[in-house]
N, C-alpha and C positions, 0 to 999 in steps of 0.2 A: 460424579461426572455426568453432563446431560448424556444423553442417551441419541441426540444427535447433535450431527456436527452444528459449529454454530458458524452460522452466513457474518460474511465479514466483506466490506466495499471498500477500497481504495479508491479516493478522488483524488485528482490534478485536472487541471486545466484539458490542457493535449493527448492526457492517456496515451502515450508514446515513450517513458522512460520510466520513469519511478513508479505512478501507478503498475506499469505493468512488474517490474522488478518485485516489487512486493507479493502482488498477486500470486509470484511464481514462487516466492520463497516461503511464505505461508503455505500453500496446497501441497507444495513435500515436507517442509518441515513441522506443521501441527499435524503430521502422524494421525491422520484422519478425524480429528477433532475441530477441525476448520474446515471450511467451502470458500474459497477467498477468489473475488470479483475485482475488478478495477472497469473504471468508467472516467468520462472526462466531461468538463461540461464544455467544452470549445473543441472536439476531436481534432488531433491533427489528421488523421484517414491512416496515417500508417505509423506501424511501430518505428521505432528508432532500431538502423540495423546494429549502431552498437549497443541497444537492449538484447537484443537478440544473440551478440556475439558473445557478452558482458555473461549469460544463464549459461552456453553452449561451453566458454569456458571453464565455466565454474560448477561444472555436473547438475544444474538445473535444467528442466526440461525448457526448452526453447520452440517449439514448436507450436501454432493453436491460437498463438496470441492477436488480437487487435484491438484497432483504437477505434473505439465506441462512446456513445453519449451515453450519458448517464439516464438518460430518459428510457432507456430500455429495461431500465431497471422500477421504471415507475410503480408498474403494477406486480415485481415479486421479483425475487424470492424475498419473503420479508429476512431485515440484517437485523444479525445484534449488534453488531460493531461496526461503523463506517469511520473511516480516517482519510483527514485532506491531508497530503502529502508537498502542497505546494502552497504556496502563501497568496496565489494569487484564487485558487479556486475555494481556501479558507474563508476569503474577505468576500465570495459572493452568497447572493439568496443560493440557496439549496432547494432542491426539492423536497414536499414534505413526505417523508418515509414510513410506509406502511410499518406499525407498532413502534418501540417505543426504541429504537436502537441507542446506543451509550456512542457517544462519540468523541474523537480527540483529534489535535493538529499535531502532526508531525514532520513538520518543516525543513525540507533537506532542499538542498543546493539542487539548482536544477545541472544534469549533466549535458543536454542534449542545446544549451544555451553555451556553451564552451565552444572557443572558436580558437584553432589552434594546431599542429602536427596530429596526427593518429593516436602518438604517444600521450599528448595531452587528451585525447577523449577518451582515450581507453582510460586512462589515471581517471580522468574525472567521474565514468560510470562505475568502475570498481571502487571509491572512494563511497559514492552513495550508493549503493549495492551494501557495505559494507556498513554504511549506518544505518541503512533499513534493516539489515541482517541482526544485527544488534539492539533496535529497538521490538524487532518480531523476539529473537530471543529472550527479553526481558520479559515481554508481554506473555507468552509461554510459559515462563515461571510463575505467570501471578495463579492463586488459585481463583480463578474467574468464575469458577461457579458458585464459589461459597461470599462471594462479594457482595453488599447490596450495591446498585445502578448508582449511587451519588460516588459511593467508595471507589469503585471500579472507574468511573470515567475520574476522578484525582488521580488515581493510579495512571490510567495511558496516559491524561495529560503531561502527567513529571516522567514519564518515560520518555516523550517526543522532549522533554527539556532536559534529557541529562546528558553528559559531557557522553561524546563519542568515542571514548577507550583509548583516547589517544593519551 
């Protein structure tokens, strides 16, 4: 096991919903073996408050969070793992990342694009809350330190592509 945690980036577009969900679910749930970031390359300026309501429900810490460029990230903490979480921040240039980070798409429905009752957006954040929740605990189970970099990024890749538990 590395001996420190290993720096992880979430990208989307807006950094307002899924980036940040992830963010929050990786830093309680890899049990101090993660440092998990999220950034966005088009910031909305603020989180989504049903991000926020979506963690506060669901005994995640909710508090701390914003929507940031990813440019802050330019000069460090260098990542081992960076994941786009949306298909539109996927399909853009990226910035080039300090060492040599493994990365993967893992492609979720955006919630915060859901237009509809309360009952519809809450459904819609807890639906992707719930498949980020499931592709972090896959990615959890891999043994990531004993992988080499081509192995491990095949590995997240088919994690962002397997069925969601349904």
């Amino acid at each position: 096991m590395p001996t420190q945690p290993l720096n992880v980036l979430f990208l989307c577009t807006g950094n307002s919903a899924r980036s940040i969900l992830a963010e929050a679910i990786l830093n309680r749930d890899g049990d101090g073996r993660f440092r998990a970031f999220s950034a966005g390359s088009n910031p909305a300026g603020t989180v989504s408050p049903w991000a926020i309501h979506t963690l506060d429900k669901l005994g995640y810490p909710a508090d701390g969070y914003r929507s940031k460029s990813w440019n802050e990230f330019a000069q460090g903490p260098q990542f081992d793992l960076i994941f786009t979480v949306c298909d539109s921040a996927a399909a853009e240039t990226c910035p080039v990342w300090p060492g040599r980070p493994v990365s993967a798409h893992w492609g979720i429905p955006d919630p915060a694009a859901v237009d509809g009752s309360d009952a519809e957006k809450a459904a819609a954040f807890l639906d992707a809350f719930r498949m980020l929740k499931r592709r972090i605990d896959l990615m959890l189970a891999l043994p990531a330190d004993s992988l080499e970099d081509v192995a491990l990024r095949e590995r997240l890749h088919a994690i962002g592509q397997e069925a969601d538990g349904r």
